[in-house]
C-alpha positions as CSV (number, residue, x, y, z in Angstrom):
1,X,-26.0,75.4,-23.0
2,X,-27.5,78.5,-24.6
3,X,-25.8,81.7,-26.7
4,X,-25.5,84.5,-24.9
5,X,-27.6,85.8,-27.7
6,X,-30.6,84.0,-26.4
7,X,-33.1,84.8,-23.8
8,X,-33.2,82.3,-20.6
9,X,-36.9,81.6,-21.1
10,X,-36.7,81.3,-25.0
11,X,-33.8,78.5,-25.2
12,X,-35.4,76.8,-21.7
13,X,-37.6,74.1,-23.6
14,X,-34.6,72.9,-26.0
15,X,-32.5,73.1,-22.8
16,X,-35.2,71.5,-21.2
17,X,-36.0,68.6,-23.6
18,X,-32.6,67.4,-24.3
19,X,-31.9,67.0,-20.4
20,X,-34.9,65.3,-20.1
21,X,-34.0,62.6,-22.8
22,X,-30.2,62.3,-21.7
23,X,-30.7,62.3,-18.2
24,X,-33.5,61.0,-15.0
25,X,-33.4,65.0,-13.7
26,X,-36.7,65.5,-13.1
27,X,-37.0,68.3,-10.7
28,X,-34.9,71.7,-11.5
29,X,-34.2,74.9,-9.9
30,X,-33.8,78.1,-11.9
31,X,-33.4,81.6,-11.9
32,X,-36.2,84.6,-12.5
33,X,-34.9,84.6,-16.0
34,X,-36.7,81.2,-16.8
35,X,-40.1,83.1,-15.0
36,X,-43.3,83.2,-17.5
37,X,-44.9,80.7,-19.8
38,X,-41.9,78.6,-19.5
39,X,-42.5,77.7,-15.5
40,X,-46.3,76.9,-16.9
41,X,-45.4,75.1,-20.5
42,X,-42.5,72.9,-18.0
43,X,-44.9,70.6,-15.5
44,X,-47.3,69.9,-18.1
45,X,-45.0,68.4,-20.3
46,X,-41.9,67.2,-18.4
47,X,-41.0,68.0,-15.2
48,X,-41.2,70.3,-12.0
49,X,-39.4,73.6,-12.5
50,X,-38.9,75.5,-9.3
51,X,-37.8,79.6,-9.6
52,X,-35.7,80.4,-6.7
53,X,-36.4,84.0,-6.0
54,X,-34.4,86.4,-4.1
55,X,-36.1,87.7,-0.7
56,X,-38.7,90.7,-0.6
57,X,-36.6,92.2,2.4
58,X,-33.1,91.5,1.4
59,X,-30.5,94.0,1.1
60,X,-27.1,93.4,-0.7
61,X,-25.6,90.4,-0.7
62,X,-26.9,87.5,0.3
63,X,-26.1,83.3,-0.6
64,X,-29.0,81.7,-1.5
65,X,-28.9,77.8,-0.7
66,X,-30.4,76.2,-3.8
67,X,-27.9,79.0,-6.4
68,X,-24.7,78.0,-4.2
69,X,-25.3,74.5,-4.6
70,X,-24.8,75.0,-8.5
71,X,-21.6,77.7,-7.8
72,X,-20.2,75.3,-5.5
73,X,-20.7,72.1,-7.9
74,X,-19.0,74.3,-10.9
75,X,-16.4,75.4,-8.5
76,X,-15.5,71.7,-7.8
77,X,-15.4,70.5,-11.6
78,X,-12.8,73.9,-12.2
79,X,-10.5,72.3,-10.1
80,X,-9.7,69.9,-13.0
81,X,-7.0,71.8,-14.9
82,X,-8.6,70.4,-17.9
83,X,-11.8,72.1,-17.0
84,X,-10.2,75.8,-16.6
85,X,-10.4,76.3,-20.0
86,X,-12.6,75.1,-22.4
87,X,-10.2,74.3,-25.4
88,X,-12.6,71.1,-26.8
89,X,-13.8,71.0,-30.9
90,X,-17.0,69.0,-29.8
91,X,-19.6,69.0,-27.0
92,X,-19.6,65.1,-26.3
93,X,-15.6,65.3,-25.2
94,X,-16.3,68.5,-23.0
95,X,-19.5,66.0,-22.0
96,X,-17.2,63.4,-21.1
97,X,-14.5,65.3,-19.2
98,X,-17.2,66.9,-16.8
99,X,-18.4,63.6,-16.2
100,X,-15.0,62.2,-15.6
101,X,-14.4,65.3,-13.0
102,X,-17.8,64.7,-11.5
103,X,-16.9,60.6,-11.0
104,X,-13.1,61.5,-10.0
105,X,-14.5,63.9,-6.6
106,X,-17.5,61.7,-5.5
107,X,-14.8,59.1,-5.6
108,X,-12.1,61.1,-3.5
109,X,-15.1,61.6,-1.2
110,X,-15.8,58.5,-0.7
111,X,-12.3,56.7,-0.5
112,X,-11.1,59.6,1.9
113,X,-12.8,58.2,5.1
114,X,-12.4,61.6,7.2
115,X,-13.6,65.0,6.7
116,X,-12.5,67.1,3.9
117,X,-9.5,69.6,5.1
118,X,-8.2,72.4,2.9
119,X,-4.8,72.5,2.2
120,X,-1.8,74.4,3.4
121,X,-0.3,76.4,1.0
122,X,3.2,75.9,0.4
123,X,5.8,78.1,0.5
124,X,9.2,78.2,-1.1
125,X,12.6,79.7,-0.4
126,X,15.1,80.5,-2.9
127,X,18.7,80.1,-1.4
C-alpha cells in the first residue's frame, strides 16, 4: 500500500519487493499508471508485470476481465463487517484479518457443495 501522495510507478519497486519476499506472486497485472521504467526495471529483477490496457476502440464503459478479478476479490473481503472499515493501529492485524476473510470464503466455497445463490432480502412488518 502506497500514499496517495505517491506516484504508481515511483512506490511500484517497494511495493514490488516486499510482495516478492512475503509472498510466491510471481506474475502481476497492473494498471497504465505502473507503465515506464518500472514494466522494464520488474522482469529483470523479480517477476513478470503485465499492464492491462484499455481497448483502442472502446467507448464508455466497459469491464475489463483481469481489473474485475481484483474489484470482485475486494468486494468479497468487504463483506466482513470487520473489513468495512479500517479501524486497525498496525498493518500485520489488518494483514491478518484479510487473510482470515480470504481463508473464511474459499472455505464456504468449498464446504457449500452447490452453486453459489444470492440471497433474498428480507422484509419486515411492523404490527
Amino acid at each position: 500500500m502506497l500514499a496517495a501522495s505517491w506516484q504508481d510507478r515511483d512506490g511500484g519497486k517497494t511495493a514490488l519487493l516486499g510482495m516478492y519476499l512475503a509472498s510466491p506472486v510471481r506474475h502481476v497485472f497492473t494498471d497504465q499508471g505502473f507503465a515506464g521504467r518500472f514494466v522494464d526495471w520488474a522482469p529483470d529483477t523479480l517477476t513478470t508485470v503485465v499492464i492491462v490496457r484499455k481497448p483502442a476502440e472502446q467507448r464508455g464503459f466497459a469491464v475489463h476481465p483481469r481489473r474485475w478479478v481484483v474489484e470482485r476479490t475486494l468486494a468479497w473481503l468487504t463483506a466482513h463487517r470487520r473489513l468495512a472499515r479500517d479501524y486497525e493501529r498496525h498493518p500485520e492485524v489488518s494483514e491478518a484479518i484479510i487473510r482470515w476473510a480470504a481463508i473464511n470464503g474459499i472455505l464456504r466455497r468449498i464446504t457449500r457443495g452447490e452453486p453459489a445463490h444470492r440471497q433474498l432480502r428480507r422484509t419486515f412488518t411492523w404490527t
